[in-house]
C-alpha positions as CSV (number, residue, x, y, z in Angstrom):
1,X,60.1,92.7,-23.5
2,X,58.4,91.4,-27.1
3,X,55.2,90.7,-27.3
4,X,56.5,87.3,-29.1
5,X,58.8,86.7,-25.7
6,X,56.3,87.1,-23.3
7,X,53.8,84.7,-25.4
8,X,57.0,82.1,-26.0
9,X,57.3,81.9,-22.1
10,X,53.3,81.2,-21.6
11,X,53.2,79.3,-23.9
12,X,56.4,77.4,-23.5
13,X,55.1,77.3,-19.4
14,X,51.6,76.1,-20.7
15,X,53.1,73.1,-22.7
16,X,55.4,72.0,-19.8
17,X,52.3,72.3,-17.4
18,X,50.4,69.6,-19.8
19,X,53.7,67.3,-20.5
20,X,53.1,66.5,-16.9
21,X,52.5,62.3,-17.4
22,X,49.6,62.0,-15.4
23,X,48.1,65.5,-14.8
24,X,48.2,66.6,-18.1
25,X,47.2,63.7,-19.6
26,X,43.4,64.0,-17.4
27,X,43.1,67.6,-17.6
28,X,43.4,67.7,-21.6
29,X,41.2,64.4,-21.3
30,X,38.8,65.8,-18.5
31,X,37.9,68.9,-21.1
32,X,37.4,67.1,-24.0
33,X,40.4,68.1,-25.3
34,X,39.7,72.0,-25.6
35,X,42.9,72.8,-24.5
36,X,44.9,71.8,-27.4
37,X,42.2,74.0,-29.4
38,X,43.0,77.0,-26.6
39,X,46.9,76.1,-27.4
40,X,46.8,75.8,-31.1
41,X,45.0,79.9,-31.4
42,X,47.9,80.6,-28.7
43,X,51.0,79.3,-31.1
44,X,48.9,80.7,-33.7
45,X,49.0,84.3,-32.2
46,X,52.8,83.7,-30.8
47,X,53.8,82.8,-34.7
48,X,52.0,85.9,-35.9
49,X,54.0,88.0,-33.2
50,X,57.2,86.2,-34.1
51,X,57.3,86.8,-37.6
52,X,56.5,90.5,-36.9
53,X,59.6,90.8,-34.6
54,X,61.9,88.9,-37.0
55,X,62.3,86.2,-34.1
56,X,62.8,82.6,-34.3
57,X,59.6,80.9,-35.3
58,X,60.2,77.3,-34.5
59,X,58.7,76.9,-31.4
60,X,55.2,77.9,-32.3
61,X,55.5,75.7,-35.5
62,X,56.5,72.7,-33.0
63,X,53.1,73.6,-31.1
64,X,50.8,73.7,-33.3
65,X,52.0,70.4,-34.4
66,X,51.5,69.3,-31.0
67,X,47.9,70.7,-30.7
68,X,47.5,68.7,-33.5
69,X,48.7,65.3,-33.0
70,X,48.0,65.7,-28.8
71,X,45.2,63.8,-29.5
72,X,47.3,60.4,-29.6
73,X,48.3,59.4,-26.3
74,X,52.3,58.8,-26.3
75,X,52.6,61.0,-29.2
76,X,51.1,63.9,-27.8
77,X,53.1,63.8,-24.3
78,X,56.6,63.1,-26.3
79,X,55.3,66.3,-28.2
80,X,54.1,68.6,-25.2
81,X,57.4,68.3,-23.7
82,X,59.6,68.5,-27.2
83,X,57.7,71.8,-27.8
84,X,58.1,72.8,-24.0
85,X,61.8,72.9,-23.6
86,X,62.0,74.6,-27.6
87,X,59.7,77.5,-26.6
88,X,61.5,77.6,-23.4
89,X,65.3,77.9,-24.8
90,X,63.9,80.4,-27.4
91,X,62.0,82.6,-25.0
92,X,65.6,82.6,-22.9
93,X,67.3,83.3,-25.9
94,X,65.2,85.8,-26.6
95,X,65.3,87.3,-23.4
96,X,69.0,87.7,-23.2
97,X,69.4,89.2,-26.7
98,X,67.1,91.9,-25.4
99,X,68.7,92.7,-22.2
100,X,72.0,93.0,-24.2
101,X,70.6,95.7,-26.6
């Protein structure tokens, strides 16, 4: 498996752990918000892995958007989980394409 899978499945996994309404909401508040800094160098490192394997790089875009804008309330949850279920699909996508090689 790609690097640029592996790291679209953590953090595709990580961004569906914080889209969780109430959880997610007090753990990114609880920490002062360092986890959208943590995210945003993760999607960072995913994008640089994707564009090295030629794969899609949408996903990691979408997140570090998100870590951005996660500060506002609403925003930031409709964000977590839009960026959640785009890494997700493309990790699977991903996936299968290599199993088919």
């Amino acid at each position: 498996m790609r690097i640029s899978t592996t790291m679209k499945w953590i953090t595709g996994g990580l961004e569906a752990f914080f889209a969780i309404p109430v959880l997610g909401g007090i753990i990114i508040l609880g920490t002062s918000w360092a986890p959208l800094g943590i995210m945003l160098a993760l999607h960072i490192v995913t994008l640089v892995f994707a564009a090295r394997d030629y794969t899609s790089k949408t996903g990691s875009i979408f997140g570090i958007v998100t870590s951005v804008v996660g500060v506002v309330p609403f925003l930031g949850f409709v964000m977590h989980v839009v960026t959640a279920v785009i890494l997700l699909l493309d990790a699977s996508r991903s996936t299968a394409e290599e199993k088919s090689i």
